[in-house]
Backbone as a printed PyTorch tensor [residue, N CA C, xyz], in Angstrom:
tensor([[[  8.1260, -52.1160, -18.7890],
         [  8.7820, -51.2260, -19.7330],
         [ 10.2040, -50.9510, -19.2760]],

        [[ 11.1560, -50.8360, -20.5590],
         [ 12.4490, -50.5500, -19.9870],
         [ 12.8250, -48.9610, -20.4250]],

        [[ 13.6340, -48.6660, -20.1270],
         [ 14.4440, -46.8800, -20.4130],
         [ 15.2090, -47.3810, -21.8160]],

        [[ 14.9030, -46.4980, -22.4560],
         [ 16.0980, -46.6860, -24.1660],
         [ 17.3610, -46.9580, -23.6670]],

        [[ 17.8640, -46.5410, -22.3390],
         [ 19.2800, -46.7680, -22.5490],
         [ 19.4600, -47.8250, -21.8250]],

        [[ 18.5910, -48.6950, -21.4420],
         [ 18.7860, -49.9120, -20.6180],
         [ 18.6430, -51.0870, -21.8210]],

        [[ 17.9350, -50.2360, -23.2310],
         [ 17.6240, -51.1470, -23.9510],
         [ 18.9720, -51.3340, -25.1630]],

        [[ 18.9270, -50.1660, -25.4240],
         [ 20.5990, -49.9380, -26.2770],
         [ 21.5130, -50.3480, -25.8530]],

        [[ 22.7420, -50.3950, -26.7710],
         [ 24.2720, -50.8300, -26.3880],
         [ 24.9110, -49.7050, -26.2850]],

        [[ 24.6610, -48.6070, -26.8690],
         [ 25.2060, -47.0330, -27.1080],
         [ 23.9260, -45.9680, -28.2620]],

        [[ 24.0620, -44.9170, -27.0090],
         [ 23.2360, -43.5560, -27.4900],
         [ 24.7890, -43.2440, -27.2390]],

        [[ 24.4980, -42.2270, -28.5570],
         [ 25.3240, -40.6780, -28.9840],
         [ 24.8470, -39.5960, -29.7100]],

        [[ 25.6040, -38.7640, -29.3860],
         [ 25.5620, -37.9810, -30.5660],
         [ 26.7920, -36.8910, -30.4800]],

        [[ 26.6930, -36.3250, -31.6800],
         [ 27.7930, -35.4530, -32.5420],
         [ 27.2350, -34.5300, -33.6070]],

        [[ 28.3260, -33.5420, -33.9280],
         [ 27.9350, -32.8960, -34.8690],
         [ 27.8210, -33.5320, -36.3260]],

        [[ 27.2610, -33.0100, -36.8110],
         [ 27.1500, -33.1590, -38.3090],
         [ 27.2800, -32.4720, -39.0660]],

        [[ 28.1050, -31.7620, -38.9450],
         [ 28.7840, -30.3770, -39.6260],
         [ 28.3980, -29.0900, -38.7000]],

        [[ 28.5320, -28.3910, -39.1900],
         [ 28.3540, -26.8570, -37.7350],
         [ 26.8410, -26.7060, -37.8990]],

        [[ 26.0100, -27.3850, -38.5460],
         [ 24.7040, -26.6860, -38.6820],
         [ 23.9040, -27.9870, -37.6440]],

        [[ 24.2540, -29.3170, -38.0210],
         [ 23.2630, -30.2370, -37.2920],
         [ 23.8850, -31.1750, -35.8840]],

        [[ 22.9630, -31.8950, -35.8840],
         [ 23.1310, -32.7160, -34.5130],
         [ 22.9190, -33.8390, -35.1270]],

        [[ 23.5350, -35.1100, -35.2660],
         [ 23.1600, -36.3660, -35.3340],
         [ 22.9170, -37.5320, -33.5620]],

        [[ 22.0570, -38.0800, -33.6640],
         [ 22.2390, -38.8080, -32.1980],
         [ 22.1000, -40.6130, -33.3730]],

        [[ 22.9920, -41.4310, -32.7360],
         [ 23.1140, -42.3460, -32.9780],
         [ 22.5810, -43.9760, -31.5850]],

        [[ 21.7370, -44.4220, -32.0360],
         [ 21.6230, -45.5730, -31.0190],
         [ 21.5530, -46.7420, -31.4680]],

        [[ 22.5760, -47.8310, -30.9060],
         [ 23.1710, -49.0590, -31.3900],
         [ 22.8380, -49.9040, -30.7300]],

        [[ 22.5120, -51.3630, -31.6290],
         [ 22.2190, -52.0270, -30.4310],
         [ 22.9230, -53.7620, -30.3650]],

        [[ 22.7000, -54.5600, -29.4480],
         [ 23.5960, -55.8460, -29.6510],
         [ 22.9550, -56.9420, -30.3350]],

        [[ 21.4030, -56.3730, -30.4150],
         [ 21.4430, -57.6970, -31.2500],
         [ 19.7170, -57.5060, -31.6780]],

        [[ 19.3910, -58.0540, -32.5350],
         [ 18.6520, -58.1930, -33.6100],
         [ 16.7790, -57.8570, -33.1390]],

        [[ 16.7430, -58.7590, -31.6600],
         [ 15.5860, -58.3900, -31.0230],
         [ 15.6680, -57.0800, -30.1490]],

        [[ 16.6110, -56.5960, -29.7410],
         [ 16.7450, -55.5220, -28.7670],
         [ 16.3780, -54.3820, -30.1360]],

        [[ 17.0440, -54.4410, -31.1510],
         [ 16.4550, -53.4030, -32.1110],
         [ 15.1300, -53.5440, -32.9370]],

        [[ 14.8820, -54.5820, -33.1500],
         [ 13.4340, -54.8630, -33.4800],
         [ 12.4110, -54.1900, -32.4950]],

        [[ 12.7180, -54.8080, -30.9710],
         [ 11.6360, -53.9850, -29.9410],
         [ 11.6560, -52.7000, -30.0080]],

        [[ 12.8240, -51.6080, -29.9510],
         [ 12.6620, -50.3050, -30.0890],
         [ 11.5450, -49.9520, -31.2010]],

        [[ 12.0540, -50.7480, -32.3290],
         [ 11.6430, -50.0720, -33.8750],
         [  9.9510, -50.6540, -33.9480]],

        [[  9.5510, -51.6220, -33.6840],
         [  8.5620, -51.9430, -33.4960],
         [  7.2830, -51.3970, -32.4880]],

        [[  7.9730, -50.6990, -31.9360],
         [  7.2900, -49.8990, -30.2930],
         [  6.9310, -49.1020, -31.0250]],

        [[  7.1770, -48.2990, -32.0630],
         [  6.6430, -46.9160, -32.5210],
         [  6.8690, -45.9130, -31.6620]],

        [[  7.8930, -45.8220, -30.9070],
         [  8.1110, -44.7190, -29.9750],
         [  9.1570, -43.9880, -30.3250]],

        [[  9.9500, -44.0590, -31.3700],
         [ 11.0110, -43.0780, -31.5170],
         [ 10.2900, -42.3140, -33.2550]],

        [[  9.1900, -41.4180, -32.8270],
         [  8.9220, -40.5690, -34.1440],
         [  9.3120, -39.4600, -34.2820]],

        [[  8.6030, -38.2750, -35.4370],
         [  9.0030, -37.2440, -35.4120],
         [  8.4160, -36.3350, -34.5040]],

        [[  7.2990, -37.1340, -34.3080],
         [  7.0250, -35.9680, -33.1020],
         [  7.7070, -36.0670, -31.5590]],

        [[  7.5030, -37.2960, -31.2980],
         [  8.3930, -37.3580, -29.6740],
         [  9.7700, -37.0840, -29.7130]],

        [[ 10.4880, -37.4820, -30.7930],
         [ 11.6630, -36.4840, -30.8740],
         [ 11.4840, -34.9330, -30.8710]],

        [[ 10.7820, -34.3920, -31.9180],
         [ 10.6290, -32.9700, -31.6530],
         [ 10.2230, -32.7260, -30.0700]],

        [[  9.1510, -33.3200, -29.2170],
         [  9.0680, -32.8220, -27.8660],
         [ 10.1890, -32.8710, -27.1910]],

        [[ 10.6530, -34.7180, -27.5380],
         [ 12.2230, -34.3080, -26.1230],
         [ 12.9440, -33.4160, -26.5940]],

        [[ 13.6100, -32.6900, -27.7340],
         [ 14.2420, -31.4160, -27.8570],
         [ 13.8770, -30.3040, -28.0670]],

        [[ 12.4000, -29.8820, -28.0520],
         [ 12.1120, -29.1760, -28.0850],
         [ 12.5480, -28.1750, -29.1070]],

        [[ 11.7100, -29.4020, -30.9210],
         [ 11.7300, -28.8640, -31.7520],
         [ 10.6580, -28.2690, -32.6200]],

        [[ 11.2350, -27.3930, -33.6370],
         [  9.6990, -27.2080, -34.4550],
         [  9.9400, -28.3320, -35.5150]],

        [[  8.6530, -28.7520, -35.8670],
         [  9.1030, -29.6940, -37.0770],
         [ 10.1180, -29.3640, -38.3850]],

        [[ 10.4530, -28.0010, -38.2990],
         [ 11.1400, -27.9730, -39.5160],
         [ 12.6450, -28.4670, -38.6800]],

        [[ 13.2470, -28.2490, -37.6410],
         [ 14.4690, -28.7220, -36.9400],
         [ 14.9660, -30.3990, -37.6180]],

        [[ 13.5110, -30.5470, -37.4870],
         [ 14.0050, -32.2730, -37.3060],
         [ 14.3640, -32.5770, -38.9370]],

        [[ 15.3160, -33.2470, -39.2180],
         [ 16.0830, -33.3410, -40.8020],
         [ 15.2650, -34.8730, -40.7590]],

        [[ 15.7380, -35.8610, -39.9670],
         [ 15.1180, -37.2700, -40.5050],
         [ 15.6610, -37.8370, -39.4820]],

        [[ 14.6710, -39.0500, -39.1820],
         [ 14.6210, -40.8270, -38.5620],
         [ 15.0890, -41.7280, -39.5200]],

        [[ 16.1920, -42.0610, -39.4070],
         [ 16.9510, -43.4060, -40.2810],
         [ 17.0140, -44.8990, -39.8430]],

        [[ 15.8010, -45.5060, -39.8210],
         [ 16.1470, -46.6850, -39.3350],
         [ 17.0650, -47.9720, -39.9480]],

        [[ 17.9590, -48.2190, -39.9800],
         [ 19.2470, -48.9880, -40.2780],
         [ 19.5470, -50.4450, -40.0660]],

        [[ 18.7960, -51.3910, -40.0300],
         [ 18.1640, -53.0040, -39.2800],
         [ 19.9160, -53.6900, -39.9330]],

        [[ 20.5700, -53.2040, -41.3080],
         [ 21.8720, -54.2420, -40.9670],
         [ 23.3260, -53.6460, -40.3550]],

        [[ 22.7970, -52.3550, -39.6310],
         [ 23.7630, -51.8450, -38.8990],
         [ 23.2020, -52.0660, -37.5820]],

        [[ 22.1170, -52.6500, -37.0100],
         [ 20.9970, -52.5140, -35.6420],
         [ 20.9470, -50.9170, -35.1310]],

        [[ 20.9210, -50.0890, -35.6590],
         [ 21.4500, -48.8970, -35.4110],
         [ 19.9650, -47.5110, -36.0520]],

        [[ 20.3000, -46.7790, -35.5040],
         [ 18.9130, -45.6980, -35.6990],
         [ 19.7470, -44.4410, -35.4950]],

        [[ 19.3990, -43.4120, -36.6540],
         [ 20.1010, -42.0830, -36.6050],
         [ 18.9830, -41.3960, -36.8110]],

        [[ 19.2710, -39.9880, -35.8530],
         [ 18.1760, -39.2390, -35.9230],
         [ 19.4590, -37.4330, -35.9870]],

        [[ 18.2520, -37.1340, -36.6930],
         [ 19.5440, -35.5700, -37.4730],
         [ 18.3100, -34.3880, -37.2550]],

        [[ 18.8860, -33.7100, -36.3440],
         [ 18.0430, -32.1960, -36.0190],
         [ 19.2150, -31.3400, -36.6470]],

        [[ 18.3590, -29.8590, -36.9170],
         [ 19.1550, -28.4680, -36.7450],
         [ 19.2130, -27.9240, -35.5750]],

        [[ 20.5590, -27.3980, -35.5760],
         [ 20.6810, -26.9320, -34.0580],
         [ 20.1920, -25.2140, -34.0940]],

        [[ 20.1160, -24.7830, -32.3250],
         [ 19.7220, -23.7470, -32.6470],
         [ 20.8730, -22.2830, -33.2440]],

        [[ 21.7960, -23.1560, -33.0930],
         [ 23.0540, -21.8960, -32.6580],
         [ 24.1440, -22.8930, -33.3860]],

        [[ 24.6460, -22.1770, -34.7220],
         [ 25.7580, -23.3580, -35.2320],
         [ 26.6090, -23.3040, -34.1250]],

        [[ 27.5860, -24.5730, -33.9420],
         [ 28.5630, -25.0840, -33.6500],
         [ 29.6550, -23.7740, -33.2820]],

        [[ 30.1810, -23.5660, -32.4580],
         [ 30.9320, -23.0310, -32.0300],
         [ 30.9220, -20.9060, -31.8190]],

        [[ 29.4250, -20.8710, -32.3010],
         [ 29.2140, -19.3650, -32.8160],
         [ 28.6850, -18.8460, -30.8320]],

        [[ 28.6450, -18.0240, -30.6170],
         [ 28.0500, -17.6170, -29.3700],
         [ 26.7320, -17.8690, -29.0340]],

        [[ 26.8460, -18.2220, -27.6570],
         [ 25.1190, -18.5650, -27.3750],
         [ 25.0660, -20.7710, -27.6860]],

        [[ 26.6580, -21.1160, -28.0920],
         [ 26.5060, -22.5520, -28.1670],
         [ 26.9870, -23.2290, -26.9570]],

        [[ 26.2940, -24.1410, -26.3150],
         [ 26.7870, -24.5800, -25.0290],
         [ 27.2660, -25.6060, -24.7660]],

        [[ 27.5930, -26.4940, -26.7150],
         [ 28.1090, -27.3680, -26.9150],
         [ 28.7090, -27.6820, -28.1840]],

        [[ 29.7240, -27.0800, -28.4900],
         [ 30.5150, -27.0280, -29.4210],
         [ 31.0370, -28.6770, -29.8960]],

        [[ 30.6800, -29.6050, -29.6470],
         [ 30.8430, -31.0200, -30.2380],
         [ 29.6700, -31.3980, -30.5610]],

        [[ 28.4090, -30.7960, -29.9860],
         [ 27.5420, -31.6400, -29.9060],
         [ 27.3460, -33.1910, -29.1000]],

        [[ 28.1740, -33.4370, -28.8670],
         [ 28.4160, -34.6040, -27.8400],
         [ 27.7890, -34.7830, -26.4020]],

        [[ 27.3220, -34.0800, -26.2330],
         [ 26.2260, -34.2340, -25.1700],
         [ 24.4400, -34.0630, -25.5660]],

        [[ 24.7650, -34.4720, -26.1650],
         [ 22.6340, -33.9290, -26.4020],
         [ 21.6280, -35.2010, -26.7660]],

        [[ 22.5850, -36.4820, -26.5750],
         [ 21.8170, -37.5880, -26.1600],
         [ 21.0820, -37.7250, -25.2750]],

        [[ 21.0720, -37.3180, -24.2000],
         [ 20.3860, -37.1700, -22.5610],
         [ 18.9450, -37.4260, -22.7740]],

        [[ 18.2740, -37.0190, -23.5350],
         [ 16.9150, -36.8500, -23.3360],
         [ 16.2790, -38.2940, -23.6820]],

        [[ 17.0750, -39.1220, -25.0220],
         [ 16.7240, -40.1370, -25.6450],
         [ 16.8160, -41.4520, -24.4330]],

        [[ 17.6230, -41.4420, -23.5580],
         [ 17.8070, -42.1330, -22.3390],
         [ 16.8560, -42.3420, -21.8630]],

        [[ 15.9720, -41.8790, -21.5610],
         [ 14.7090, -42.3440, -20.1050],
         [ 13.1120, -42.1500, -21.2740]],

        [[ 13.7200, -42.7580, -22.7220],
         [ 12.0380, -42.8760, -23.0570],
         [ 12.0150, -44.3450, -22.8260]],

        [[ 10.7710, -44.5960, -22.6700],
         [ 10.1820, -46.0000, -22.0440],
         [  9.7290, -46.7840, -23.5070]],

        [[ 10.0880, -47.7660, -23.1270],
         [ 10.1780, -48.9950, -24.4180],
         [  9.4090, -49.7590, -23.7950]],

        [[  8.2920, -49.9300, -24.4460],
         [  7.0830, -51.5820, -24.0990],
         [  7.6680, -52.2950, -24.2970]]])
């Protein structure tokens, strides 16, 4: 088994206006995204655990095969820039998607 980010070309993420989080993961080529998407490991529920969401957080899983690319869109807990936010870009909150294990 490999780590998502050994398997991707690029995890991100960003805001999506002051209310959400988008994380974006890209990949180089046609089998490297097939194996993710085929693994059944990026759902709504193991996303909700690595962020530690309730299911209503999670907006949607977009799988994207002619971009090789997968977007996933939570609500955050604390809009964008209001107090109590510890990341006003959202640009860090990929971390977790990194070390899930890909068969």
């Amino acid at each position: 088994m490999d780590r998502l980010v050994d398997v991707a070309s690029m995890l991100r993420s960003k805001n999506s206006g002051p209310f959400l989080i988008t994380l974006d993961i890209f990949f180089d080529d046609l089998a490297a995204y097939r194996r993710v998407v085929d693994s059944g490991v990026l759902t709504k529920e193991r996303i909700a655990s690595c962020y530690h969401l309730s299911p209503e957080q999670l907006v949607r899983i977009i799988f994207f095969e002619a971009a090789l690319g997968i977007k996933i869109t939570y609500r955050r807990q604390v809009s964008s820039g209001t107090c109590g936010d510890r990341d006003v870009y959202g640009a860090q909150q990929h971390a977790p998607l990194m070390g899930l294990l890909i068969p």
